[in-house]
mmCIF file of the protein (N, C-alpha, C, O) and its ligand, coordinates in Angstrom:
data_MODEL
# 
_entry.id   MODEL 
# 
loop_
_entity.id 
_entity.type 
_entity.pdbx_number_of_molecules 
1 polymer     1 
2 non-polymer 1 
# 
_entity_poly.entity_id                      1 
_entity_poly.type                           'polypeptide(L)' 
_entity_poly.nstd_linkage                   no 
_entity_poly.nstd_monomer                   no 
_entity_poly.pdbx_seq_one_letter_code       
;(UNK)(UNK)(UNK)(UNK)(UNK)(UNK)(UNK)(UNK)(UNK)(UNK)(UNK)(UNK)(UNK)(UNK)(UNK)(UNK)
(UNK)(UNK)(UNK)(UNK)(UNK)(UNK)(UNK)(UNK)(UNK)(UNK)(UNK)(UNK)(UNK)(UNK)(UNK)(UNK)
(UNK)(UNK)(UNK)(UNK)(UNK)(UNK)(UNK)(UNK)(UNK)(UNK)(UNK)(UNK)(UNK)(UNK)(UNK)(UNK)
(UNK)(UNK)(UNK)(UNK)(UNK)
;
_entity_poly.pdbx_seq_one_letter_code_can   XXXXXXXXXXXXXXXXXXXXXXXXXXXXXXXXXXXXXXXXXXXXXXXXXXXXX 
_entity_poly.pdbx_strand_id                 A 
# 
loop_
_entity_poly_seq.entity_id 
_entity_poly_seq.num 
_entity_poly_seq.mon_id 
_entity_poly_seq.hetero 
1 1  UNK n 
1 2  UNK n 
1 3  UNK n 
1 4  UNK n 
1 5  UNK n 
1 6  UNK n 
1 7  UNK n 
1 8  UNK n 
1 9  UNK n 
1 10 UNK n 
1 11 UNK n 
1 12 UNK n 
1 13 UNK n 
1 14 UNK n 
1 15 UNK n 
1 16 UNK n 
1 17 UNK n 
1 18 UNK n 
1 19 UNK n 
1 20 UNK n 
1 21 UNK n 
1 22 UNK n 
1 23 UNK n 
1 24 UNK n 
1 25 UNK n 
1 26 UNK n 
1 27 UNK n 
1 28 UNK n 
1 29 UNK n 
1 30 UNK n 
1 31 UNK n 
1 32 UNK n 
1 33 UNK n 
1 34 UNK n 
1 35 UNK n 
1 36 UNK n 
1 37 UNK n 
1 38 UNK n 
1 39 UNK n 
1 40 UNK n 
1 41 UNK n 
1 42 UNK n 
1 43 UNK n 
1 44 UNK n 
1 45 UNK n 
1 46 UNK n 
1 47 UNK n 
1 48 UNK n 
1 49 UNK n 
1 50 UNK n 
1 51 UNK n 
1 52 UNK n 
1 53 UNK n 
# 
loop_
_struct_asym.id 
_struct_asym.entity_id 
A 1 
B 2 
# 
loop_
_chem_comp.id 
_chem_comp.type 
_chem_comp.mon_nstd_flag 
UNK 'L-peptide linking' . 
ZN  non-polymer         . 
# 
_pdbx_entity_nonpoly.entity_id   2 
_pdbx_entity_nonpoly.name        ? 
_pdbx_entity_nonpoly.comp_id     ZN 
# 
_pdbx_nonpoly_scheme.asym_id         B 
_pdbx_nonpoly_scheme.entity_id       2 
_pdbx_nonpoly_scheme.mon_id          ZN 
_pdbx_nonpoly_scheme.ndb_seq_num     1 
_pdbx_nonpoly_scheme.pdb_seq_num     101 
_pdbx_nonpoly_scheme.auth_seq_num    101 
_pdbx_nonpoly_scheme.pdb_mon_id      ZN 
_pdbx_nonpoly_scheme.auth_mon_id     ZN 
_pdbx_nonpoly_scheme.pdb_strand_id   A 
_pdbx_nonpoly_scheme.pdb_ins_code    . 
# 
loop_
_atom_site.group_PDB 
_atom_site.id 
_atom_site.type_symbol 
_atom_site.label_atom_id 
_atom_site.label_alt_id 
_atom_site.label_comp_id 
_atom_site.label_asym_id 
_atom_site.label_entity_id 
_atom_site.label_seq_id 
_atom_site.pdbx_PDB_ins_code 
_atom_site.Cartn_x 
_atom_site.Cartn_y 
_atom_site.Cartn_z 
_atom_site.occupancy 
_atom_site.B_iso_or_equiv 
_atom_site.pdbx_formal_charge 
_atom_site.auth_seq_id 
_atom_site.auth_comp_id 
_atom_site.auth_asym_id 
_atom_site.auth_atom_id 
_atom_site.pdbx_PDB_model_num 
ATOM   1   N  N  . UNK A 1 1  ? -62.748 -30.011 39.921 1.00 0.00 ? 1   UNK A N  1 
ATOM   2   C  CA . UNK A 1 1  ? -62.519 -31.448 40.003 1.00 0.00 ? 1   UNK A CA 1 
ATOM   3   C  C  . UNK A 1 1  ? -62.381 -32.031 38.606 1.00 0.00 ? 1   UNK A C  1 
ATOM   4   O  O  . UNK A 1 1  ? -62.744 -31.426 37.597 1.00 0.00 ? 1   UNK A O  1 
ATOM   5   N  N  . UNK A 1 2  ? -61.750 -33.434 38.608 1.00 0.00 ? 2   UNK A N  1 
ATOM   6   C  CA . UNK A 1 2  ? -61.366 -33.756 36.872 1.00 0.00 ? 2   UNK A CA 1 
ATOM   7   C  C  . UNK A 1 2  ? -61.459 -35.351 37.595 1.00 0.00 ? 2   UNK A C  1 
ATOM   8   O  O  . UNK A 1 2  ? -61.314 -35.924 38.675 1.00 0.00 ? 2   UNK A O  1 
ATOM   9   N  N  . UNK A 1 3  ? -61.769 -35.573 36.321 1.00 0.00 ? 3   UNK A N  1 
ATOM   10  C  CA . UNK A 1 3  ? -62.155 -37.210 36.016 1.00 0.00 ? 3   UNK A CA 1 
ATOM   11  C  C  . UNK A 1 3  ? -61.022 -37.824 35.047 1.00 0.00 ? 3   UNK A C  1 
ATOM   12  O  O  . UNK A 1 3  ? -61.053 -37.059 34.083 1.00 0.00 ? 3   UNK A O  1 
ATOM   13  N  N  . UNK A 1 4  ? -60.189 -38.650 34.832 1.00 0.00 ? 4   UNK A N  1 
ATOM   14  C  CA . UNK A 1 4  ? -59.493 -39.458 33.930 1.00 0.00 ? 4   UNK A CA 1 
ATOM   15  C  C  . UNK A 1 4  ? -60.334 -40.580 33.777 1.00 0.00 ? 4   UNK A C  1 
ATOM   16  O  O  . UNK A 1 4  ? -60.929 -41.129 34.705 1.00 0.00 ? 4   UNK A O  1 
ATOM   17  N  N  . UNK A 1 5  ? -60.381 -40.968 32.386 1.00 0.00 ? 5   UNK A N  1 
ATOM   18  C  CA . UNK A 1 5  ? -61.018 -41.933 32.496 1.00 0.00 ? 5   UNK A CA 1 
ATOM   19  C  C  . UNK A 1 5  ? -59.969 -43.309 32.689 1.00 0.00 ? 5   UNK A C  1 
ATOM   20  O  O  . UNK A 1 5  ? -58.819 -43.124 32.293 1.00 0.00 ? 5   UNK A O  1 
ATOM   21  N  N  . UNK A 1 6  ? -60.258 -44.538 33.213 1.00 0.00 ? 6   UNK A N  1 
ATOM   22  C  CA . UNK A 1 6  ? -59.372 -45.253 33.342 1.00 0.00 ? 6   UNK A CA 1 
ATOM   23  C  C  . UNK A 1 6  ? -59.283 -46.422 32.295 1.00 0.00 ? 6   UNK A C  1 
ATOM   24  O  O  . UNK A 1 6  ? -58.480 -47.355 32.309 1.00 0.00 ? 6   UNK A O  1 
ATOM   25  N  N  . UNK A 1 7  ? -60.166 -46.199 31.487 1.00 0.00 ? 7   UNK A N  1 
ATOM   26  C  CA . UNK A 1 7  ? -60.386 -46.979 29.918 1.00 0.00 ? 7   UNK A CA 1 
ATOM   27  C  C  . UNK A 1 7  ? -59.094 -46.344 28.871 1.00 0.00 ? 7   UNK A C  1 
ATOM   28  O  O  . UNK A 1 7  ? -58.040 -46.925 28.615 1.00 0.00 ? 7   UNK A O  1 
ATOM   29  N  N  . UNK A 1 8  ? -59.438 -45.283 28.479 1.00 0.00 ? 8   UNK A N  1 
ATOM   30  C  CA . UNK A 1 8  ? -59.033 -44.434 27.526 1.00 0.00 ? 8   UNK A CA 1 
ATOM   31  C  C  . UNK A 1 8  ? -58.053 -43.545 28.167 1.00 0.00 ? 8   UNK A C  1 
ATOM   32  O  O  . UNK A 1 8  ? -57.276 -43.161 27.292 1.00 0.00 ? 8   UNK A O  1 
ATOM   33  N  N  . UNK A 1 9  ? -57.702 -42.969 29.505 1.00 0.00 ? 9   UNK A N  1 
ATOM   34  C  CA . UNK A 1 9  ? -56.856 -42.163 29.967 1.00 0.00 ? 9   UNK A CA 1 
ATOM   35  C  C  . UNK A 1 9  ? -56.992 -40.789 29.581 1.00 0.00 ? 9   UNK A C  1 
ATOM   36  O  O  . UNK A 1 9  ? -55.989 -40.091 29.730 1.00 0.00 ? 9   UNK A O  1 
ATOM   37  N  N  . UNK A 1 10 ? -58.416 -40.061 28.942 1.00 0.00 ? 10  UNK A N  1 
ATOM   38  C  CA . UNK A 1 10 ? -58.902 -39.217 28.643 1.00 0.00 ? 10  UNK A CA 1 
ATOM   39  C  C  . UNK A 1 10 ? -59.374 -38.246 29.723 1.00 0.00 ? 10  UNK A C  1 
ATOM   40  O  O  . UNK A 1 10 ? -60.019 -38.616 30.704 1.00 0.00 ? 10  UNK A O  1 
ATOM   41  N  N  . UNK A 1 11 ? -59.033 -37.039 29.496 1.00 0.00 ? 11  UNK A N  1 
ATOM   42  C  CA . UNK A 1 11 ? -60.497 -36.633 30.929 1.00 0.00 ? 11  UNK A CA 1 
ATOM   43  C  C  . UNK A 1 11 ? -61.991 -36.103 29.970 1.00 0.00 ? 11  UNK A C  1 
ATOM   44  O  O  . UNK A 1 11 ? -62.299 -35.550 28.914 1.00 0.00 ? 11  UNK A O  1 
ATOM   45  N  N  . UNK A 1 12 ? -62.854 -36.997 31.734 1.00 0.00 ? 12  UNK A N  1 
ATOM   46  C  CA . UNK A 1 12 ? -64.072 -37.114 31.291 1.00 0.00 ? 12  UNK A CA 1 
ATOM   47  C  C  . UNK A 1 12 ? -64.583 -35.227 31.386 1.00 0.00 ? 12  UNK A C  1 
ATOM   48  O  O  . UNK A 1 12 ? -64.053 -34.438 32.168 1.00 0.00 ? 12  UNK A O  1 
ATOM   49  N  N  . UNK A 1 13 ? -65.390 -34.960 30.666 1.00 0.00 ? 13  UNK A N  1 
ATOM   50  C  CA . UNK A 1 13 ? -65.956 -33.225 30.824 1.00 0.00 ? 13  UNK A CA 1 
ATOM   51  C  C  . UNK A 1 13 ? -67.063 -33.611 31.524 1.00 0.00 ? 13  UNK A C  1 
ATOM   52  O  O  . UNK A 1 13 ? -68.117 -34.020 31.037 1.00 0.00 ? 13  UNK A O  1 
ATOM   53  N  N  . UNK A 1 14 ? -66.686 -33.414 33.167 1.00 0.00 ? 14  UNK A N  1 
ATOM   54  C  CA . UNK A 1 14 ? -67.755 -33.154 34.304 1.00 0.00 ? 14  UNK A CA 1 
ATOM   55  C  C  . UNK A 1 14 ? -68.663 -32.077 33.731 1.00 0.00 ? 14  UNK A C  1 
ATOM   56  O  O  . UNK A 1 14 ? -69.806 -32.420 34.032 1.00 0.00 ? 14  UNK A O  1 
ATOM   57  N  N  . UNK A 1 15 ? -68.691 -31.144 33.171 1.00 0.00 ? 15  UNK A N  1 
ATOM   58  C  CA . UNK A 1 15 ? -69.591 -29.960 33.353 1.00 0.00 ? 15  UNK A CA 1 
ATOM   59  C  C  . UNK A 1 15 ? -70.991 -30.616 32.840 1.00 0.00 ? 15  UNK A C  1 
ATOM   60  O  O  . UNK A 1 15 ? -72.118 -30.209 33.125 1.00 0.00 ? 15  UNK A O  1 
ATOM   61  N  N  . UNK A 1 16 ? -70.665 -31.691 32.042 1.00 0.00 ? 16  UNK A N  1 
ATOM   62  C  CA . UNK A 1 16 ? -72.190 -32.477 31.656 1.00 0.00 ? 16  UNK A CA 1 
ATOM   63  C  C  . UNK A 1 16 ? -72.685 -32.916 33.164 1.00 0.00 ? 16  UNK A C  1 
ATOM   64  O  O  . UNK A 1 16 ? -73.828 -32.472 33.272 1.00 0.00 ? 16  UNK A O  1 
ATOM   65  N  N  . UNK A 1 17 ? -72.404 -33.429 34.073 1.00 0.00 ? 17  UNK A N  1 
ATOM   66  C  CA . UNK A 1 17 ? -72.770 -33.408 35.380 1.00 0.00 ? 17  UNK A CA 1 
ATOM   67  C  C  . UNK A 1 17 ? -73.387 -32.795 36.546 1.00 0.00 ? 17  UNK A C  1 
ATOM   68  O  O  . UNK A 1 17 ? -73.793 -33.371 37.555 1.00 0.00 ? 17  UNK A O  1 
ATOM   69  N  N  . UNK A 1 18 ? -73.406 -31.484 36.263 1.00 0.00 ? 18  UNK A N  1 
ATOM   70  C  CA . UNK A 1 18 ? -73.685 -30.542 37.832 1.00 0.00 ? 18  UNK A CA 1 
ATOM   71  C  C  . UNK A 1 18 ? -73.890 -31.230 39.194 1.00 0.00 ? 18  UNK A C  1 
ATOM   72  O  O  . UNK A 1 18 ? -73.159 -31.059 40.170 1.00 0.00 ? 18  UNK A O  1 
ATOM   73  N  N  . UNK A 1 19 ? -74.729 -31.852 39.154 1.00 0.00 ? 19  UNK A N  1 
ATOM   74  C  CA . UNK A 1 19 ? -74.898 -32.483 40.487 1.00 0.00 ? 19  UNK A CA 1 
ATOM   75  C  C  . UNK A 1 19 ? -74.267 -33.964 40.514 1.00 0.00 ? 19  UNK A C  1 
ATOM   76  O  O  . UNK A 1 19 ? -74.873 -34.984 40.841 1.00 0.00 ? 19  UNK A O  1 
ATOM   77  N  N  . UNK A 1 20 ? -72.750 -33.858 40.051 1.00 0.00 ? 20  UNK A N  1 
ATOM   78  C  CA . UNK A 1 20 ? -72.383 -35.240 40.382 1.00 0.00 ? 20  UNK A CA 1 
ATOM   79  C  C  . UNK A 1 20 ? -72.563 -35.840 42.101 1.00 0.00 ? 20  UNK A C  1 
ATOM   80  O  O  . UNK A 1 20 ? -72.427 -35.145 43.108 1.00 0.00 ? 20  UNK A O  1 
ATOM   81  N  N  . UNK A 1 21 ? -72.892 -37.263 42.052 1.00 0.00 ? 21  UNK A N  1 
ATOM   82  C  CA . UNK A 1 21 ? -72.212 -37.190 43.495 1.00 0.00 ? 21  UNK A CA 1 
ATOM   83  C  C  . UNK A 1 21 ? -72.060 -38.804 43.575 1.00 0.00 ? 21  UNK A C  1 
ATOM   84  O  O  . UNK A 1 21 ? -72.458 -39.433 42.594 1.00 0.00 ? 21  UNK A O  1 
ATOM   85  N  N  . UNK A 1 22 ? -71.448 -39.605 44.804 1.00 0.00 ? 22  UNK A N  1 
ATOM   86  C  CA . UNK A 1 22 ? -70.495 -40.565 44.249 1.00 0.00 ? 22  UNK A CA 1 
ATOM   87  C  C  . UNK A 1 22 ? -71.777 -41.581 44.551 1.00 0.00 ? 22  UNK A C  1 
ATOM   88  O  O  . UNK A 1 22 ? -72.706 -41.381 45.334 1.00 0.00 ? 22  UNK A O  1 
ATOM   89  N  N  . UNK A 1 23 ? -71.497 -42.973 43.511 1.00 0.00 ? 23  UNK A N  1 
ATOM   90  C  CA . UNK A 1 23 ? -72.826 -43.429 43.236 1.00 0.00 ? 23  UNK A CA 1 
ATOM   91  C  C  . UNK A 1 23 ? -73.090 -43.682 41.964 1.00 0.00 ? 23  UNK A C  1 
ATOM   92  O  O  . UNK A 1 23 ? -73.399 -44.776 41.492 1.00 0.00 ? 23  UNK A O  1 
ATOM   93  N  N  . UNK A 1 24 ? -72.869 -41.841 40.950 1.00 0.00 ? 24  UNK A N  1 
ATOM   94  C  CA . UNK A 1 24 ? -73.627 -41.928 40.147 1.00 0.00 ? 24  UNK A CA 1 
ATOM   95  C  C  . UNK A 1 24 ? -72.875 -42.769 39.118 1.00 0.00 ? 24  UNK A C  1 
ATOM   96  O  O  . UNK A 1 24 ? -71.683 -43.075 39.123 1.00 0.00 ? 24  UNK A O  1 
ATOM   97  N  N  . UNK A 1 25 ? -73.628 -43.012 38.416 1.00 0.00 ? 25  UNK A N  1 
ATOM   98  C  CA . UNK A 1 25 ? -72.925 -44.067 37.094 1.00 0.00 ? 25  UNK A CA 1 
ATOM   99  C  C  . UNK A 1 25 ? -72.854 -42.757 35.702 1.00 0.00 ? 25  UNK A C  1 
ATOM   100 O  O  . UNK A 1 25 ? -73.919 -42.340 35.245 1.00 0.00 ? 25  UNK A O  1 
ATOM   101 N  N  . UNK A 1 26 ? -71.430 -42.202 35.131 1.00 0.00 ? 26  UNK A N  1 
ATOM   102 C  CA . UNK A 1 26 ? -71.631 -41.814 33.984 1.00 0.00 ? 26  UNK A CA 1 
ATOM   103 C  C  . UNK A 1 26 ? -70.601 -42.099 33.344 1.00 0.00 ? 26  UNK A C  1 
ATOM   104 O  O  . UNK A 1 26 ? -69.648 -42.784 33.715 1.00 0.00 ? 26  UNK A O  1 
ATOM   105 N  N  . UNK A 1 27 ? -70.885 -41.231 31.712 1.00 0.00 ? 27  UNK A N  1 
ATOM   106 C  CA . UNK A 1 27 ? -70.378 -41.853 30.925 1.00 0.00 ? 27  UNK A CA 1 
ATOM   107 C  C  . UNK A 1 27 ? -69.105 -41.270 30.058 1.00 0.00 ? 27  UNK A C  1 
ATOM   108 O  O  . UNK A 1 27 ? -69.176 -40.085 29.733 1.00 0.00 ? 27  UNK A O  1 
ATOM   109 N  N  . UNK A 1 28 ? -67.985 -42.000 29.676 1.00 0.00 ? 28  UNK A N  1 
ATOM   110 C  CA . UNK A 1 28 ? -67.027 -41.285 28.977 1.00 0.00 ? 28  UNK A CA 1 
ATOM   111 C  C  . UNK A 1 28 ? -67.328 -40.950 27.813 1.00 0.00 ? 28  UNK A C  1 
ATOM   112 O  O  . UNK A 1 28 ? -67.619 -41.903 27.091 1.00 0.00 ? 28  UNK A O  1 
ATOM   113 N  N  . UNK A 1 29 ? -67.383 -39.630 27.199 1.00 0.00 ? 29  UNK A N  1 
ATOM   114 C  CA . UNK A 1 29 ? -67.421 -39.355 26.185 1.00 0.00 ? 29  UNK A CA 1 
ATOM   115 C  C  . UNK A 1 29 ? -66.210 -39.449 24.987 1.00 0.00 ? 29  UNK A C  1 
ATOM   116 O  O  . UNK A 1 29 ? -66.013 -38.964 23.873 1.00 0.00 ? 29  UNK A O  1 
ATOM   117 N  N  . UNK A 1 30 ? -65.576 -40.310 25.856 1.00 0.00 ? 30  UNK A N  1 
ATOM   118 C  CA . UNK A 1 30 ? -64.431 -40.418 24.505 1.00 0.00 ? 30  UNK A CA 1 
ATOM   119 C  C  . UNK A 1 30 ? -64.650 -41.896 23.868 1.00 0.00 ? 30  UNK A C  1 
ATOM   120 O  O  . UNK A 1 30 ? -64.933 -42.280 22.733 1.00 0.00 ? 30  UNK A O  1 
ATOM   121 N  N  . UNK A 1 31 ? -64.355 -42.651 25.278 1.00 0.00 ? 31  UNK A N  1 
ATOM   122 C  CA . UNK A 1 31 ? -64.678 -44.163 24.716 1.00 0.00 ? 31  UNK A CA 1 
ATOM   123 C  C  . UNK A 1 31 ? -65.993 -44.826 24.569 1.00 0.00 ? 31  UNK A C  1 
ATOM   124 O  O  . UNK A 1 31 ? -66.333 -45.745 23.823 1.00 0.00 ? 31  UNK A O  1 
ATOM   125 N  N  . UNK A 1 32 ? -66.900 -43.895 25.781 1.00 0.00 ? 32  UNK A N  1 
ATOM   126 C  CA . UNK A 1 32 ? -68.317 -44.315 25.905 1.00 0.00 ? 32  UNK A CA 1 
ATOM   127 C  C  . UNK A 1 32 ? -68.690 -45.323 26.738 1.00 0.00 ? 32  UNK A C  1 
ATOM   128 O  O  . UNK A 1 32 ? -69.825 -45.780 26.600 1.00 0.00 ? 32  UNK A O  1 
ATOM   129 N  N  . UNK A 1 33 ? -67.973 -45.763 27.569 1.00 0.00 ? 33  UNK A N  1 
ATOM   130 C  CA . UNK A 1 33 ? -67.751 -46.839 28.879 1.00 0.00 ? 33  UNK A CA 1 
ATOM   131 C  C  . UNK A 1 33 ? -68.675 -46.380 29.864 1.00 0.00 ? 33  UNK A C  1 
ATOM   132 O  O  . UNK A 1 33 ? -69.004 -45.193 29.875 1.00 0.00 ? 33  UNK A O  1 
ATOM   133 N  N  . UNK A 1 34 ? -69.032 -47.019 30.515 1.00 0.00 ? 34  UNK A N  1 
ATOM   134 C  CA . UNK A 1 34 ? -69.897 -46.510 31.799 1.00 0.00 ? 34  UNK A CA 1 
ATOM   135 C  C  . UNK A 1 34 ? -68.662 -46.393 32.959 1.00 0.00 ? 34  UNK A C  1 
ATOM   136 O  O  . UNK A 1 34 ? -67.630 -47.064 32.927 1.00 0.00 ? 34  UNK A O  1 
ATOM   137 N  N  . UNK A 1 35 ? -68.981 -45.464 33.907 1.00 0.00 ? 35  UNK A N  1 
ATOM   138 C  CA . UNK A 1 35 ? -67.996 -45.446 35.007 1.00 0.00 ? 35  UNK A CA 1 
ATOM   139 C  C  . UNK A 1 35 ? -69.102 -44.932 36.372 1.00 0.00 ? 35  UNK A C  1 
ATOM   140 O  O  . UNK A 1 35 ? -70.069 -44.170 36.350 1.00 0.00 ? 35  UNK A O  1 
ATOM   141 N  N  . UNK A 1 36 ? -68.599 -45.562 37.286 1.00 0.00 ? 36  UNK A N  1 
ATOM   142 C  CA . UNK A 1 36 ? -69.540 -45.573 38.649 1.00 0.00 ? 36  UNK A CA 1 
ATOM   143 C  C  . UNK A 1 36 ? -68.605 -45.073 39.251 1.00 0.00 ? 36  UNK A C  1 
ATOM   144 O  O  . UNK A 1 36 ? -67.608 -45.786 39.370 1.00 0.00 ? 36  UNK A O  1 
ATOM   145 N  N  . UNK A 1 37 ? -68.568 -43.536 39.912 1.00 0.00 ? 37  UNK A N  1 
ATOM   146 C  CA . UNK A 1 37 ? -68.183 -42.817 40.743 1.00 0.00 ? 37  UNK A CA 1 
ATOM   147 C  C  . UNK A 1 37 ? -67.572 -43.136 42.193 1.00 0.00 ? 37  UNK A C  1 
ATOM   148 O  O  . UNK A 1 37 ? -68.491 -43.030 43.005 1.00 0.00 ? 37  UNK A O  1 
ATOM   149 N  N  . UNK A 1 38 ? -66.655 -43.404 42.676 1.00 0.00 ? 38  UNK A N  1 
ATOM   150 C  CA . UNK A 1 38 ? -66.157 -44.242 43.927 1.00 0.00 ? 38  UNK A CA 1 
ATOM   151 C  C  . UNK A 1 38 ? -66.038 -42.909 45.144 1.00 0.00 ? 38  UNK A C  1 
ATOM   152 O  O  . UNK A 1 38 ? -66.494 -42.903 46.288 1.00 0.00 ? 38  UNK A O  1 
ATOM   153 N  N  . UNK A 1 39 ? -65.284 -41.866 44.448 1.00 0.00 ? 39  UNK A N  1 
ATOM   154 C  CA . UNK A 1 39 ? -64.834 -40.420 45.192 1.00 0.00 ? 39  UNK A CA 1 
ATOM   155 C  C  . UNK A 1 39 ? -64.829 -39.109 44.634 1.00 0.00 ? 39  UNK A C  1 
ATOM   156 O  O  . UNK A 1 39 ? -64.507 -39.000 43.451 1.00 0.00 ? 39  UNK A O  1 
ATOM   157 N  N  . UNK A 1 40 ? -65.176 -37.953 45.385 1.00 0.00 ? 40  UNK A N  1 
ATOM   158 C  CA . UNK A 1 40 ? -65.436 -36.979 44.495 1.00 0.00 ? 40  UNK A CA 1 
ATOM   159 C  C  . UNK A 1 40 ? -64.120 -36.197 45.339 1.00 0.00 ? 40  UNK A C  1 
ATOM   160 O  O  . UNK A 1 40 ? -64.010 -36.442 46.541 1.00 0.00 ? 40  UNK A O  1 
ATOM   161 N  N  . UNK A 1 41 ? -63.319 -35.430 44.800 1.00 0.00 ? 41  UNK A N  1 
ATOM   162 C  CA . UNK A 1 41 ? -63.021 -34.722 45.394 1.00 0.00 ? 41  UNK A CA 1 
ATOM   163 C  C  . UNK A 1 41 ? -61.895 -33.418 44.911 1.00 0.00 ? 41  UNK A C  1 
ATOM   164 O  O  . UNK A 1 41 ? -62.777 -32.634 44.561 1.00 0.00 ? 41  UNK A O  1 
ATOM   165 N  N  . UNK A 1 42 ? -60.786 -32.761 44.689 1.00 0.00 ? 42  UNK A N  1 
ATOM   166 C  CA . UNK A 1 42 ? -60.324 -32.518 43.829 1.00 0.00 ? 42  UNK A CA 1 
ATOM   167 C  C  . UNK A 1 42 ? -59.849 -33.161 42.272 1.00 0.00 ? 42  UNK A C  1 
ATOM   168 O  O  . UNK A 1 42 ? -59.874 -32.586 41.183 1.00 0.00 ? 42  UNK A O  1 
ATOM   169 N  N  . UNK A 1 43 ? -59.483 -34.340 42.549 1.00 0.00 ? 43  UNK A N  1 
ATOM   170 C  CA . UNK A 1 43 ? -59.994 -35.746 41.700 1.00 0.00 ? 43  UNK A CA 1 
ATOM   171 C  C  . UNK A 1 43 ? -60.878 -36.523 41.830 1.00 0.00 ? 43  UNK A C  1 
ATOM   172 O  O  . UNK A 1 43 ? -61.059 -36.906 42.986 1.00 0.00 ? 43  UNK A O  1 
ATOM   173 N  N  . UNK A 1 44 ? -61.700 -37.028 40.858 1.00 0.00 ? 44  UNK A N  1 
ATOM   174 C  CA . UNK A 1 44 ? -62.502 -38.123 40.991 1.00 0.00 ? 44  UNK A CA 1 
ATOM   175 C  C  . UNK A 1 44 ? -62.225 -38.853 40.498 1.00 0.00 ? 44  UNK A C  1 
ATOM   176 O  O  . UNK A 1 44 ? -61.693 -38.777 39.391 1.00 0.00 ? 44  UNK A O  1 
ATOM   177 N  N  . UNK A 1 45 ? -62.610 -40.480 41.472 1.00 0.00 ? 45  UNK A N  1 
ATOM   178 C  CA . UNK A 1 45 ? -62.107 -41.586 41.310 1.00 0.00 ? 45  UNK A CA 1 
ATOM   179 C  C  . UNK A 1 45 ? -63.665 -41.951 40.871 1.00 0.00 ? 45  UNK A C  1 
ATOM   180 O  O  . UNK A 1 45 ? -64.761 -41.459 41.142 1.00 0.00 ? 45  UNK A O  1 
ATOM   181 N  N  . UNK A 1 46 ? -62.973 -43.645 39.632 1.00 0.00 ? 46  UNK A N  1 
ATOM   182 C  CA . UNK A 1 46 ? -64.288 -44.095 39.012 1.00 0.00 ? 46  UNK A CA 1 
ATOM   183 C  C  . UNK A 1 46 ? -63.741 -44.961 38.652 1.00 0.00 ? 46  UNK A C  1 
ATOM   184 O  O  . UNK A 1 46 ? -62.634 -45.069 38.123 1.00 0.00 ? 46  UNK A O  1 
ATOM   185 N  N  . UNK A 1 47 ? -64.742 -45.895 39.005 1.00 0.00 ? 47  UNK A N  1 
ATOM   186 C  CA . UNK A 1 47 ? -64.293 -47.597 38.374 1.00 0.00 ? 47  UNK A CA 1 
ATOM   187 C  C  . UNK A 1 47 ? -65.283 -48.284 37.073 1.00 0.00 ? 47  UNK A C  1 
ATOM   188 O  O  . UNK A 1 47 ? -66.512 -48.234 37.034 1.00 0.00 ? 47  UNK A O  1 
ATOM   189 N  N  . UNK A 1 48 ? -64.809 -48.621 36.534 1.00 0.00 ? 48  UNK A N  1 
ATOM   190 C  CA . UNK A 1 48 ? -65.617 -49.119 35.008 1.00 0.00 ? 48  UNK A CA 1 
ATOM   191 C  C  . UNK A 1 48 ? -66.367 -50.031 35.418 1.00 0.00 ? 48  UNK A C  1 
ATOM   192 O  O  . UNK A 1 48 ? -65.771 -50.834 36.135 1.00 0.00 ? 48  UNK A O  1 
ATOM   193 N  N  . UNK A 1 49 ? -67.709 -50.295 35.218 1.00 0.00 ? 49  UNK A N  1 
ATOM   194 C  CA . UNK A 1 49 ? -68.780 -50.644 35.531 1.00 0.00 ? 49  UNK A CA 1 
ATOM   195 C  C  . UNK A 1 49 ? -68.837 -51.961 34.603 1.00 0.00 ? 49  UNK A C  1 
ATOM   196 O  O  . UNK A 1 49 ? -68.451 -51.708 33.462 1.00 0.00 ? 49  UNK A O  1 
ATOM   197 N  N  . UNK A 1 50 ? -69.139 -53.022 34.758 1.00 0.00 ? 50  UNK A N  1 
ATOM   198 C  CA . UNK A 1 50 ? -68.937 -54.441 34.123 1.00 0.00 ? 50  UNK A CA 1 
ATOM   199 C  C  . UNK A 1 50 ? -70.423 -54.290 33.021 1.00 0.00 ? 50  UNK A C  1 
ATOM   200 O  O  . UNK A 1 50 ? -71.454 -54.469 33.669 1.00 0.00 ? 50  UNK A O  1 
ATOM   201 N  N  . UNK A 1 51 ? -70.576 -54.110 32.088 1.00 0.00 ? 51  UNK A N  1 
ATOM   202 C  CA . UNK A 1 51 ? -72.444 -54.085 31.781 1.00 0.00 ? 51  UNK A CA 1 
ATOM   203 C  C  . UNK A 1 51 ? -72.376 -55.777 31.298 1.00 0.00 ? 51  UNK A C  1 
ATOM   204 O  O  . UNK A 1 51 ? -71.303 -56.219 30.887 1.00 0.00 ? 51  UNK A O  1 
ATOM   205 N  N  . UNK A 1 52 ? -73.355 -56.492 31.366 1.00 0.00 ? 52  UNK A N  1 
ATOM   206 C  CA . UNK A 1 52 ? -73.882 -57.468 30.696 1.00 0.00 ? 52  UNK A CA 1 
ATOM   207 C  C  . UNK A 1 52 ? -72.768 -59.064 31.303 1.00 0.00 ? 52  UNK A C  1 
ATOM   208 O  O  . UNK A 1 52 ? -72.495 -60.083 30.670 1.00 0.00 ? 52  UNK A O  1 
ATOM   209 N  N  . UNK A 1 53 ? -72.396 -58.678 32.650 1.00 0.00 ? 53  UNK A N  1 
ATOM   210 C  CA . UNK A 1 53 ? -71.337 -60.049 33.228 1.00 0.00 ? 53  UNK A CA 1 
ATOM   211 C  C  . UNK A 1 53 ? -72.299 -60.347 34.193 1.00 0.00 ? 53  UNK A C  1 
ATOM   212 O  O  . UNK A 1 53 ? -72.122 -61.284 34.973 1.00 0.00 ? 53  UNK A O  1 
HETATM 213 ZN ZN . ZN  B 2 .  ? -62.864 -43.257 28.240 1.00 0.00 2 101 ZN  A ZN 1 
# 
């Protein structure tokens, strides 16, 4: 499974993850954005998390 991030258009490196599952809130290591997990599945979908609105 692969993550793009939708900030940066980077992919995120799941392997920091093992037990992702949808819910969880993590983080891009490129831009450093928070992203909250919507779908896991051959792609994962993730929506950028608003901090401090
Ligand atoms: Zn990013």
């Amino acid at each position: 499974m692969k993550l793009v991030c939708p900030e940066c258009k980077n992919e995120v490196d799941l392997s920091r993850y093992p037990n992702l599952a949808v819910g969880n809130v993590i983080e891009c290591q490129m831009c450093g954005i928070s992203l909250l997990v919507n779908a896991i599945g051959e792609e994962v979908a993730a929506e950028i998390v608003d901090e401090g609105k």
